[in-house]
PDB file with one MODEL, atoms N, CA, C and O in Angstrom:
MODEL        1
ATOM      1  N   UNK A   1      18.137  10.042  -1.334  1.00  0.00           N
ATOM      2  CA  UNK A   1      18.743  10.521  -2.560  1.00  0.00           C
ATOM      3  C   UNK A   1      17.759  11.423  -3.293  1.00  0.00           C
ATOM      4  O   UNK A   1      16.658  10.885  -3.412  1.00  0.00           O
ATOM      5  N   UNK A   2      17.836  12.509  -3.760  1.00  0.00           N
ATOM      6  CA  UNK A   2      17.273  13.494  -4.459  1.00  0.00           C
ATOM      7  C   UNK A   2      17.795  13.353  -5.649  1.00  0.00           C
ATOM      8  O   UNK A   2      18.940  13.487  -6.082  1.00  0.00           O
ATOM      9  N   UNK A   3      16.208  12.896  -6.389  1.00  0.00           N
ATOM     10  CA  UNK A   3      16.279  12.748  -8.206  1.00  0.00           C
ATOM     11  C   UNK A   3      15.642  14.077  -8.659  1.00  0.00           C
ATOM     12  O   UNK A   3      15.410  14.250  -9.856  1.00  0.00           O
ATOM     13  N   UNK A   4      15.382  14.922  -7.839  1.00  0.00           N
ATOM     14  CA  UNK A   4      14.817  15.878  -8.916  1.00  0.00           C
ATOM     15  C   UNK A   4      15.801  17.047  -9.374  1.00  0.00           C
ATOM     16  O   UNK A   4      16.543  17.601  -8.562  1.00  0.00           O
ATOM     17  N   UNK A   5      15.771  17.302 -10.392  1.00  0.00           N
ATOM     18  CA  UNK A   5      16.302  18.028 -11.823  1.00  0.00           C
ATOM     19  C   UNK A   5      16.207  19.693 -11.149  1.00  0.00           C
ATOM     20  O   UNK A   5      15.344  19.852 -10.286  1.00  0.00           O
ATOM     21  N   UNK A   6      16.961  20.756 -11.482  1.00  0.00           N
ATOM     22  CA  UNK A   6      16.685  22.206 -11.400  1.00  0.00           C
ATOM     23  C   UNK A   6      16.595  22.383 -12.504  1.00  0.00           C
ATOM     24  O   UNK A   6      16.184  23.531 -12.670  1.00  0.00           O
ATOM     25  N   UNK A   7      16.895  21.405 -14.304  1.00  0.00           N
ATOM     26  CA  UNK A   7      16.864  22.115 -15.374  1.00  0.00           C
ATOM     27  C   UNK A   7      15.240  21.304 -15.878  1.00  0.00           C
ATOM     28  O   UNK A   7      14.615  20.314 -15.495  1.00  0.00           O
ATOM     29  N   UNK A   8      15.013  22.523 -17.079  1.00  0.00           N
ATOM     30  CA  UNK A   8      13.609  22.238 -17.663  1.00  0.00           C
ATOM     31  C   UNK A   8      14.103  21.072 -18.516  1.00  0.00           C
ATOM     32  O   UNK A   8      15.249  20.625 -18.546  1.00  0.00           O
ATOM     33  N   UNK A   9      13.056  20.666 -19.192  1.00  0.00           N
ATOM     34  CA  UNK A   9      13.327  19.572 -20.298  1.00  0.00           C
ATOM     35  C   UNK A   9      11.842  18.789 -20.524  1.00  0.00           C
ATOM     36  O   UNK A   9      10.815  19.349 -20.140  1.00  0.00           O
ATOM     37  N   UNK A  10      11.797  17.571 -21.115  1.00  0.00           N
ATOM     38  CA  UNK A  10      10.380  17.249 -21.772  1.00  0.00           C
ATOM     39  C   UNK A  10      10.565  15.650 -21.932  1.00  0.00           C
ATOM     40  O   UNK A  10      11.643  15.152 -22.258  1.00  0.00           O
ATOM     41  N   UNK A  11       9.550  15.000 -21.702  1.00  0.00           N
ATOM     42  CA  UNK A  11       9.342  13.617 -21.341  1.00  0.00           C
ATOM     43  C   UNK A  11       8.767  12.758 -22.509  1.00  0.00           C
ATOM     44  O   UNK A  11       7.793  13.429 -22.852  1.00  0.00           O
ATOM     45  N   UNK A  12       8.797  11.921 -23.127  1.00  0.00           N
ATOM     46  CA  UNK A  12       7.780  11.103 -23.368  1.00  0.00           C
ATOM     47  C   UNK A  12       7.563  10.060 -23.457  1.00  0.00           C
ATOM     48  O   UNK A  12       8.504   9.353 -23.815  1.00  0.00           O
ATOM     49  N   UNK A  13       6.512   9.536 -23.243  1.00  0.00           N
ATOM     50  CA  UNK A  13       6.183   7.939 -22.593  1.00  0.00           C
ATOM     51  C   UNK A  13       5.140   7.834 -23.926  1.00  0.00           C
ATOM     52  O   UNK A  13       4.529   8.546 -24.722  1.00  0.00           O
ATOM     53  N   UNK A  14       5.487   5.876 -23.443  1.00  0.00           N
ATOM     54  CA  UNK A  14       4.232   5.420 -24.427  1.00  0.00           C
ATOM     55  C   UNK A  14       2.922   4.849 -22.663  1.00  0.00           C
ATOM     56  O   UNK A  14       3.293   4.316 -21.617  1.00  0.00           O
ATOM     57  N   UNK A  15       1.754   5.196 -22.995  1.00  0.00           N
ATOM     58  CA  UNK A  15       0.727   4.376 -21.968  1.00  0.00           C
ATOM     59  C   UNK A  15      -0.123   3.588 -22.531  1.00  0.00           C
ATOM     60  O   UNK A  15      -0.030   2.806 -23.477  1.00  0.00           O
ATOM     61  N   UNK A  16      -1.290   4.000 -21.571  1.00  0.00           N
ATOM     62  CA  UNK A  16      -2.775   3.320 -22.092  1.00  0.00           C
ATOM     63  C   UNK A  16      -3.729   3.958 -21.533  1.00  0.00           C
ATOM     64  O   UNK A  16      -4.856   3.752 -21.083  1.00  0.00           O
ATOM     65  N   UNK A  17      -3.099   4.667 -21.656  1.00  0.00           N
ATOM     66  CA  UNK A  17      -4.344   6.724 -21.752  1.00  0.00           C
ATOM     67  C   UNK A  17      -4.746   6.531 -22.925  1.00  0.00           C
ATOM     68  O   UNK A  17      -3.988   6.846 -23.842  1.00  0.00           O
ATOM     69  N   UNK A  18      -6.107   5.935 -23.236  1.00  0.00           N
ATOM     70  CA  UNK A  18      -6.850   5.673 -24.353  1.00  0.00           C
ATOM     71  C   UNK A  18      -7.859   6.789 -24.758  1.00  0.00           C
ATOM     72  O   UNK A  18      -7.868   7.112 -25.946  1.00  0.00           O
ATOM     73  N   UNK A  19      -8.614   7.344 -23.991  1.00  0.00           N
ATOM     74  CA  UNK A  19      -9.463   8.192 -24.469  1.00  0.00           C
ATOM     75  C   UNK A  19     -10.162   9.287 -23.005  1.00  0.00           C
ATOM     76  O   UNK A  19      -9.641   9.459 -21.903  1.00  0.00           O
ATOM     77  N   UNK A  20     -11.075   9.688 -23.376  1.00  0.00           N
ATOM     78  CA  UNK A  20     -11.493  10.968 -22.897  1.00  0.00           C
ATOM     79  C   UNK A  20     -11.234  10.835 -21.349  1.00  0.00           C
ATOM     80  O   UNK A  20     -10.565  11.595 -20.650  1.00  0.00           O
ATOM     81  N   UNK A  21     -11.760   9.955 -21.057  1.00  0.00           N
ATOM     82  CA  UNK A  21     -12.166   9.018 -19.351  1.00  0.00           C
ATOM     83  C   UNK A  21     -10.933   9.064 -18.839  1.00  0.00           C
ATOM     84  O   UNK A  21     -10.572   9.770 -17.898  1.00  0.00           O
ATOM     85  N   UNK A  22     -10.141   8.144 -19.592  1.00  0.00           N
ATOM     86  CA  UNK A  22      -8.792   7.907 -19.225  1.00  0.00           C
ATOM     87  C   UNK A  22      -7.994   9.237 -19.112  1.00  0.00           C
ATOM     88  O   UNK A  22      -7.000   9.416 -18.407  1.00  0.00           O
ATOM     89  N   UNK A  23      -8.583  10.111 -19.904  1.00  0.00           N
ATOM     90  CA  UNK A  23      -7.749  11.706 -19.802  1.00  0.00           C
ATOM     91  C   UNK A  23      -8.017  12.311 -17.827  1.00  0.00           C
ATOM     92  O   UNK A  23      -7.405  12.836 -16.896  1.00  0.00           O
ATOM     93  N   UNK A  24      -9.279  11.782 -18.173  1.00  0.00           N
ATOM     94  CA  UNK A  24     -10.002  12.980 -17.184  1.00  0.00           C
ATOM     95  C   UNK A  24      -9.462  12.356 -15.346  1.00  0.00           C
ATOM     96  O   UNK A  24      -9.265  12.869 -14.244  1.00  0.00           O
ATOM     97  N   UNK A  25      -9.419  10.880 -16.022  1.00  0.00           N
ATOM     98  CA  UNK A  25      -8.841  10.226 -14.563  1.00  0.00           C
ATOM     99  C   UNK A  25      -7.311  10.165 -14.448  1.00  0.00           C
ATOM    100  O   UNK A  25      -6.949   9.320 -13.629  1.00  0.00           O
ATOM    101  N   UNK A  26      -6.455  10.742 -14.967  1.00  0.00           N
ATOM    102  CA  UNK A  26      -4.998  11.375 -14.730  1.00  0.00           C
ATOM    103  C   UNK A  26      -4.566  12.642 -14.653  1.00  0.00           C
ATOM    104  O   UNK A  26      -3.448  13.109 -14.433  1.00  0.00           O
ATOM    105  N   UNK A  27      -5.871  13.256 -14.919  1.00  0.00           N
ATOM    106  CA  UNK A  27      -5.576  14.972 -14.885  1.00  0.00           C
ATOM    107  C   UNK A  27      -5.562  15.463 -13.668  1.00  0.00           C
ATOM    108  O   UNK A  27      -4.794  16.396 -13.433  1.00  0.00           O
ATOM    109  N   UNK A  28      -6.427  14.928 -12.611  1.00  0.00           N
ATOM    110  CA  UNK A  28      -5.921  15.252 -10.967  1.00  0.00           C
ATOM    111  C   UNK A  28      -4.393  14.773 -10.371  1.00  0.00           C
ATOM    112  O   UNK A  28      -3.950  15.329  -9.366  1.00  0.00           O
ATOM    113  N   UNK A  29      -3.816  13.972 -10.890  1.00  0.00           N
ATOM    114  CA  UNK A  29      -2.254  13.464 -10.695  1.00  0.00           C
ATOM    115  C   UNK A  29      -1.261  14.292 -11.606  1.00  0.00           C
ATOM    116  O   UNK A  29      -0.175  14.483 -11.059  1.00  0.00           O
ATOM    117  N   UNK A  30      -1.397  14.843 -12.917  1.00  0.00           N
ATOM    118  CA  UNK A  30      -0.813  15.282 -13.458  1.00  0.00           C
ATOM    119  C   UNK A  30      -0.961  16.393 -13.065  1.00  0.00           C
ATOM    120  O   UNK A  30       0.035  17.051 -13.368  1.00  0.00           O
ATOM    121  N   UNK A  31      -1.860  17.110 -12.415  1.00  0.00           N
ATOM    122  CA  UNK A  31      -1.861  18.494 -12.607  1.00  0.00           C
ATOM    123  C   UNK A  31      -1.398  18.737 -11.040  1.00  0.00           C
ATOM    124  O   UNK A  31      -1.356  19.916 -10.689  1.00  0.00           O
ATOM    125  N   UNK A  32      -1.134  17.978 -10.306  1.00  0.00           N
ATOM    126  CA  UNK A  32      -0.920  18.248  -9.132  1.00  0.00           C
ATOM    127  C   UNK A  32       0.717  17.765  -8.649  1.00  0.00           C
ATOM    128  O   UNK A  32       1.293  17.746  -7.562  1.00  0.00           O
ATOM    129  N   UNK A  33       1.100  17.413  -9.992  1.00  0.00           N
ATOM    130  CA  UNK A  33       2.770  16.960  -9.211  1.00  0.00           C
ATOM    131  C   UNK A  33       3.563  18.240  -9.691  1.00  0.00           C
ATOM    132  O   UNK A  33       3.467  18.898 -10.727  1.00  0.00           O
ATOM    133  N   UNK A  34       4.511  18.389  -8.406  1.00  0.00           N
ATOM    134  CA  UNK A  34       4.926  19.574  -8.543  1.00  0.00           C
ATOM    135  C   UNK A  34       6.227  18.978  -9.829  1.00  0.00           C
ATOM    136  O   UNK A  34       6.925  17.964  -9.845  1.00  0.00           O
ATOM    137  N   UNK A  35       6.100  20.236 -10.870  1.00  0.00           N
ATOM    138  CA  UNK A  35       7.657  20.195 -11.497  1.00  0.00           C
ATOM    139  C   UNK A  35       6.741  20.158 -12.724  1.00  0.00           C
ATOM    140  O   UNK A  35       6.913  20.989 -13.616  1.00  0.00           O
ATOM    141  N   UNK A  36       5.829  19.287 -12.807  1.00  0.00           N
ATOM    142  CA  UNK A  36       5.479  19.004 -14.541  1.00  0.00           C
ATOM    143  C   UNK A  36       4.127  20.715 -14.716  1.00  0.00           C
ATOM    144  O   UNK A  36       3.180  21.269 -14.157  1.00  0.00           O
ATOM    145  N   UNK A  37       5.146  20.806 -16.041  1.00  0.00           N
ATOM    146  CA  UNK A  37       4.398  22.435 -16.132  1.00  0.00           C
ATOM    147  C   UNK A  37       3.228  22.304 -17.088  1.00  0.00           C
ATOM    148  O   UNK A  37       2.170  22.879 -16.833  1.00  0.00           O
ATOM    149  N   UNK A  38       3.404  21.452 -18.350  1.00  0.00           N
ATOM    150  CA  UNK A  38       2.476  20.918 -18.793  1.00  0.00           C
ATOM    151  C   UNK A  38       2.405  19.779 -19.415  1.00  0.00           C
ATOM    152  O   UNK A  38       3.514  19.276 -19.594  1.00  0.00           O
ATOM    153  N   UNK A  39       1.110  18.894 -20.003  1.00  0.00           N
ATOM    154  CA  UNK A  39       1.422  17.332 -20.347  1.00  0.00           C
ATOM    155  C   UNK A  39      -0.199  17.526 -21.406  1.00  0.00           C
ATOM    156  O   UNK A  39      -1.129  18.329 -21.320  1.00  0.00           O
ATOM    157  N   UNK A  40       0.066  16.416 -22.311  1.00  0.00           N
ATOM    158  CA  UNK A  40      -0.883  16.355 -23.168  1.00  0.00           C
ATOM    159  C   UNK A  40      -0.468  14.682 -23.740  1.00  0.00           C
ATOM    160  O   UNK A  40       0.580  14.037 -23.741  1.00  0.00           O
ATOM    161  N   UNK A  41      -1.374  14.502 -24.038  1.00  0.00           N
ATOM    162  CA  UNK A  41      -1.978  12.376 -24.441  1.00  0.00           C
ATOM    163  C   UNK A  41      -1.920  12.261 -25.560  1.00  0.00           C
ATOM    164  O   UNK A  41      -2.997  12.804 -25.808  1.00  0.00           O
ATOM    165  N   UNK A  42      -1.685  12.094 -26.146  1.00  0.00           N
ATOM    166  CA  UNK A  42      -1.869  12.148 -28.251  1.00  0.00           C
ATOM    167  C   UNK A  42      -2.821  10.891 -28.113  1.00  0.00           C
ATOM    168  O   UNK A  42      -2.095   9.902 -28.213  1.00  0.00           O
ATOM    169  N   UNK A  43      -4.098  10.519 -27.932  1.00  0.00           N
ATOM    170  CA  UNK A  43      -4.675   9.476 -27.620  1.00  0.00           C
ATOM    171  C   UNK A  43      -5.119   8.961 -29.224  1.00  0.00           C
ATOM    172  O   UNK A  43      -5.712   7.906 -29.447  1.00  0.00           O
ATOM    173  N   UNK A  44      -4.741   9.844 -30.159  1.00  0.00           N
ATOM    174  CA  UNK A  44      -4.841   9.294 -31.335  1.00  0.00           C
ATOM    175  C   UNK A  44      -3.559   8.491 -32.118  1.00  0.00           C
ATOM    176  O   UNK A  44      -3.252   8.450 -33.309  1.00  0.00           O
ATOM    177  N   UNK A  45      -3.249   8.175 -31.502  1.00  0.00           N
ATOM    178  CA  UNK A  45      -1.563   7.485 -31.664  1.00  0.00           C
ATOM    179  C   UNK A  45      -1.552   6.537 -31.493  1.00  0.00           C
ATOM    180  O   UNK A  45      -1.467   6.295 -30.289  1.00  0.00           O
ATOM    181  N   UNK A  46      -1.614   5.399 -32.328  1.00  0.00           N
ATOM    182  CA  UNK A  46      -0.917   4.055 -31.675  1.00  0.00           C
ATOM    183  C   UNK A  46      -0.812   3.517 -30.126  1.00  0.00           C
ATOM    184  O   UNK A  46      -1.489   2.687 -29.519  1.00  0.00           O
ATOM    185  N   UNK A  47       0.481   4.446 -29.670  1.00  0.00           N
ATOM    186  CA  UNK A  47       1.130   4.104 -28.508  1.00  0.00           C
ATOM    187  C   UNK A  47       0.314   5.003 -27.922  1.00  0.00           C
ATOM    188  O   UNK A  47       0.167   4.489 -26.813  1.00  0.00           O
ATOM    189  N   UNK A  48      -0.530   6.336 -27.918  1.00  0.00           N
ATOM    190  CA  UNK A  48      -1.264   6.902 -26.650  1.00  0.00           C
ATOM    191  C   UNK A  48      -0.049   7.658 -26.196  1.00  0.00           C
ATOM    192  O   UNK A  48       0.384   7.507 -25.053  1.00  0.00           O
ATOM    193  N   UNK A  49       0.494   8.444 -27.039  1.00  0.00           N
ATOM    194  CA  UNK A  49       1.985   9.300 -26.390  1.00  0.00           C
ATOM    195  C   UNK A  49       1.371  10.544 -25.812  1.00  0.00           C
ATOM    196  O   UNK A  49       0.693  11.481 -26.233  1.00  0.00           O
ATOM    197  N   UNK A  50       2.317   9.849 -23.749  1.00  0.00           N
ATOM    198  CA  UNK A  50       2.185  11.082 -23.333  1.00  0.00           C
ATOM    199  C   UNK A  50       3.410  11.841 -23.531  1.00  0.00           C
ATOM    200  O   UNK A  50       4.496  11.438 -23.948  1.00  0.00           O
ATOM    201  N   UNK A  51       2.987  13.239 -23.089  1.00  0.00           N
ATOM    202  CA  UNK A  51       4.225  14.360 -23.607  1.00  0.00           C
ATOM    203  C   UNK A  51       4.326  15.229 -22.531  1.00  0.00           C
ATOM    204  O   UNK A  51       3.573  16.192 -22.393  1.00  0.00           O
ATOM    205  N   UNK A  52       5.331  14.903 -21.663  1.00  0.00           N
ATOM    206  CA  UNK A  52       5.237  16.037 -20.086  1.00  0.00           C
ATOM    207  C   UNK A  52       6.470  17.284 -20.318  1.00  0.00           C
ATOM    208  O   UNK A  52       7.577  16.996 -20.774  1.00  0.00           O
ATOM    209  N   UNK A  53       6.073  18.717 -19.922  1.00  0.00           N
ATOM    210  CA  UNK A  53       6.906  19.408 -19.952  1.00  0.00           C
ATOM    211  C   UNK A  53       7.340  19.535 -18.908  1.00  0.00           C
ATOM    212  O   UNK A  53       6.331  19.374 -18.222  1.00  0.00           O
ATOM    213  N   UNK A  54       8.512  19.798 -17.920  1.00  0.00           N
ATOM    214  CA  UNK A  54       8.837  19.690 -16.949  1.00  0.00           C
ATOM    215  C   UNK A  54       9.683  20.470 -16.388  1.00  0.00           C
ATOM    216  O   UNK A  54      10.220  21.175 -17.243  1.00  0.00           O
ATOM    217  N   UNK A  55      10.201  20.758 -14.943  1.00  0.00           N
ATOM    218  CA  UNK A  55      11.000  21.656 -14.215  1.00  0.00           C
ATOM    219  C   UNK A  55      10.992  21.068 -13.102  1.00  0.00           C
ATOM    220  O   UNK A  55       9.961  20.996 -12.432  1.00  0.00           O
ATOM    221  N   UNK A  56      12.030  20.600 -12.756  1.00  0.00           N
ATOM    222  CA  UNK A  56      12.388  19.655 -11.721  1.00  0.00           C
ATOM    223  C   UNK A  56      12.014  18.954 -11.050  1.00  0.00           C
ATOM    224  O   UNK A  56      11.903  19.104  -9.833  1.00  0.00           O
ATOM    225  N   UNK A  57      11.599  17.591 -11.975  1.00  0.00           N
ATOM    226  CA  UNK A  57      10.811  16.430 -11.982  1.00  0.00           C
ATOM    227  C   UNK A  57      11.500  15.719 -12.397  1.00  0.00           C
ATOM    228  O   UNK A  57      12.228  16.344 -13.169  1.00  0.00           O
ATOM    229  N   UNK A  58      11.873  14.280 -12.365  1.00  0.00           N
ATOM    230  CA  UNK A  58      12.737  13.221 -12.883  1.00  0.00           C
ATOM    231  C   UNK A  58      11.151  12.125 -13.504  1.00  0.00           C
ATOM    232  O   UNK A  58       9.970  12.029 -13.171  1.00  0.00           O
ATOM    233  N   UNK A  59      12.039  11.508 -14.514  1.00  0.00           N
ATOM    234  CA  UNK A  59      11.410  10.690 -15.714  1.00  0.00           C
ATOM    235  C   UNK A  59      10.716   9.772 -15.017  1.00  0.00           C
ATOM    236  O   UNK A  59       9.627   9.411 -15.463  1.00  0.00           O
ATOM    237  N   UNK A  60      11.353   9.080 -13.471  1.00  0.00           N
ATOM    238  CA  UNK A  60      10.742   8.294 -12.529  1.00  0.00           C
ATOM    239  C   UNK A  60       9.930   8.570 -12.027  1.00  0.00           C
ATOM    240  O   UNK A  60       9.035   7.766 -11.768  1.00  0.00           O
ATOM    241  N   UNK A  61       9.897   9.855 -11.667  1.00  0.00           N
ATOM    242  CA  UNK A  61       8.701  10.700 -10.409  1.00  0.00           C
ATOM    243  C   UNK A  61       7.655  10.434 -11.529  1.00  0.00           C
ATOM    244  O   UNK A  61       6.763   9.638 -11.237  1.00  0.00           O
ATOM    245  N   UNK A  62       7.636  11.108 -13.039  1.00  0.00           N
ATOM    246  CA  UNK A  62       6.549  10.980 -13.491  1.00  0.00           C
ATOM    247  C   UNK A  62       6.203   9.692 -13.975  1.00  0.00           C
ATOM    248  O   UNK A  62       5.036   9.670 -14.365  1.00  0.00           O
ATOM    249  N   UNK A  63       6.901   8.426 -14.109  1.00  0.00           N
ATOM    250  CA  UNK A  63       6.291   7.097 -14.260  1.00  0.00           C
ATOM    251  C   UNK A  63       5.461   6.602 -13.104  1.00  0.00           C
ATOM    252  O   UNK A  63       4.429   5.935 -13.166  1.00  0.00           O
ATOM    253  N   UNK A  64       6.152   7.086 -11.942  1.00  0.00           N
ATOM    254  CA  UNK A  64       5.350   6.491 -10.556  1.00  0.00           C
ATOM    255  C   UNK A  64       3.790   7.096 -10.210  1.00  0.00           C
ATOM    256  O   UNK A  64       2.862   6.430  -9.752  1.00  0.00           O
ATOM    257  N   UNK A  65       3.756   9.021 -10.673  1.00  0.00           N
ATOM    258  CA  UNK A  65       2.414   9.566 -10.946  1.00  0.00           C
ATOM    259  C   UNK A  65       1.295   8.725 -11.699  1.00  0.00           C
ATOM    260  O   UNK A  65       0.163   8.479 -11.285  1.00  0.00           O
ATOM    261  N   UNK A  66       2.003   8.259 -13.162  1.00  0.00           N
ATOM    262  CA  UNK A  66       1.232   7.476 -13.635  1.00  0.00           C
ATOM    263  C   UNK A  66       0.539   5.895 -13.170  1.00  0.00           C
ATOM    264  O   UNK A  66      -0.425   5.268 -13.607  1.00  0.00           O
ATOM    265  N   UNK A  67       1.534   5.617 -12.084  1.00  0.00           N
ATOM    266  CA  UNK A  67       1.115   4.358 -12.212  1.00  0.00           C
ATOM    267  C   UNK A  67       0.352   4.033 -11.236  1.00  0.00           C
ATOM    268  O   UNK A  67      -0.462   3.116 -11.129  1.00  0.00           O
ATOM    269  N   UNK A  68       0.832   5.264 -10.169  1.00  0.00           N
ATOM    270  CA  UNK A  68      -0.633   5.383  -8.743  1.00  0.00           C
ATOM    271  C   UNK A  68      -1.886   5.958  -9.277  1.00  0.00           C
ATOM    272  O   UNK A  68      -2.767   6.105  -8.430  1.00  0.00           O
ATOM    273  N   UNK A  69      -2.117   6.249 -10.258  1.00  0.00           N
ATOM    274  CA  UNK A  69      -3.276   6.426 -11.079  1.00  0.00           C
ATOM    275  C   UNK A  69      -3.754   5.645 -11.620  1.00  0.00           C
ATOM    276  O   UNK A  69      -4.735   5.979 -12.284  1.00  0.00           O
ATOM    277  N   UNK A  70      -3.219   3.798 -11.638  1.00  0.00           N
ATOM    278  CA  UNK A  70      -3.511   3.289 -12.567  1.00  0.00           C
ATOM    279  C   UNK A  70      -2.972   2.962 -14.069  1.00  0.00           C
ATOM    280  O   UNK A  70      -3.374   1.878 -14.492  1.00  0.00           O
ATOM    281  N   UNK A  71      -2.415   3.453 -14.655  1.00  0.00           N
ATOM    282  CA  UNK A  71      -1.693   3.222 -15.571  1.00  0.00           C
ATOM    283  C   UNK A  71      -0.728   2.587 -15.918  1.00  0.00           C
ATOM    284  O   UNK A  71       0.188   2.303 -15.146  1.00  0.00           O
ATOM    285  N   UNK A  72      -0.792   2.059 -17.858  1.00  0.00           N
ATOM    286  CA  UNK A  72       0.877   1.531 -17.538  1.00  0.00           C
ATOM    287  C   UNK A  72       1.537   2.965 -18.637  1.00  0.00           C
ATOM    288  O   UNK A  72       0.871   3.658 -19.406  1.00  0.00           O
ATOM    289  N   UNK A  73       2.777   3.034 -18.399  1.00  0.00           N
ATOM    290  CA  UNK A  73       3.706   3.979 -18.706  1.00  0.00           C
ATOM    291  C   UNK A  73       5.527   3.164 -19.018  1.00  0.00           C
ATOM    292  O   UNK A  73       6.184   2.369 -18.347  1.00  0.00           O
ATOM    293  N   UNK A  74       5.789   3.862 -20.337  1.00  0.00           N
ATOM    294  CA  UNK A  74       7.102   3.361 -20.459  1.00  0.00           C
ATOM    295  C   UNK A  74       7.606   4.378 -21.393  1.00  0.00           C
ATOM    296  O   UNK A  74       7.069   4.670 -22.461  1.00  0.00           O
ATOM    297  N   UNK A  75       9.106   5.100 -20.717  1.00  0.00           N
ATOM    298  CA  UNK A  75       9.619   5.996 -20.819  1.00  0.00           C
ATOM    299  C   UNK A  75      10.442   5.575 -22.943  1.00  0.00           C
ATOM    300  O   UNK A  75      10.810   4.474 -23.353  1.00  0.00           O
ATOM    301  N   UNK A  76      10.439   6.676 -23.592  1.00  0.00           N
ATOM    302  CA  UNK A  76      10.475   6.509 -25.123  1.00  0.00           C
ATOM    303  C   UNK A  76      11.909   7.486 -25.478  1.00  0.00           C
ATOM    304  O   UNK A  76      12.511   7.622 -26.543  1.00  0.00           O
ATOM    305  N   UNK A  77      12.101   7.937 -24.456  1.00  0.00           N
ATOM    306  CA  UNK A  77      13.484   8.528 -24.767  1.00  0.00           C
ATOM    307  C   UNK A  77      14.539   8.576 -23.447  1.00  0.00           C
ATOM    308  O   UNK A  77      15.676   9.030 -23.581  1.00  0.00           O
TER     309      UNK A  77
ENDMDL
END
């Protein structure tokens, strides 16, 4: 079954992308899945909101990126 999307649109999760480290050890997974065009951590937030921009990527593909990295991730919209 094919979940991925042809339209753009924008993600956001709550994690536990806490700080710099935690940035630097998801930026080889994020920057390498195809579809997400760009993503940024609000690591000053409470919840650590990530924010993925995307092009035909599903909300799953990018929970599963996160979580083979280590992370936890839970989708906010």
């Amino acid at each position: 079954m094919n979940t991925k999307s042809n339209e753009k649109g924008s993600f956001v999760f709550k994690t536990n992308i806490n700080c710099g480290g935690c940035v630097a050890k998801i930026t080889p997974f994020l920057d390498a899945t195809d579809g997400i065009e760009t993503w940024t951590v609000d690591t000053e937030n409470r919840d650590k909101i990530l924010s993925v921009a995307c092009n035909g990527i599903s909300k799953n593909e990018i929970i599963d990126t996160v979580q083979k990295a280590g992370f936890k991730i839970e989708a906010l919209d």
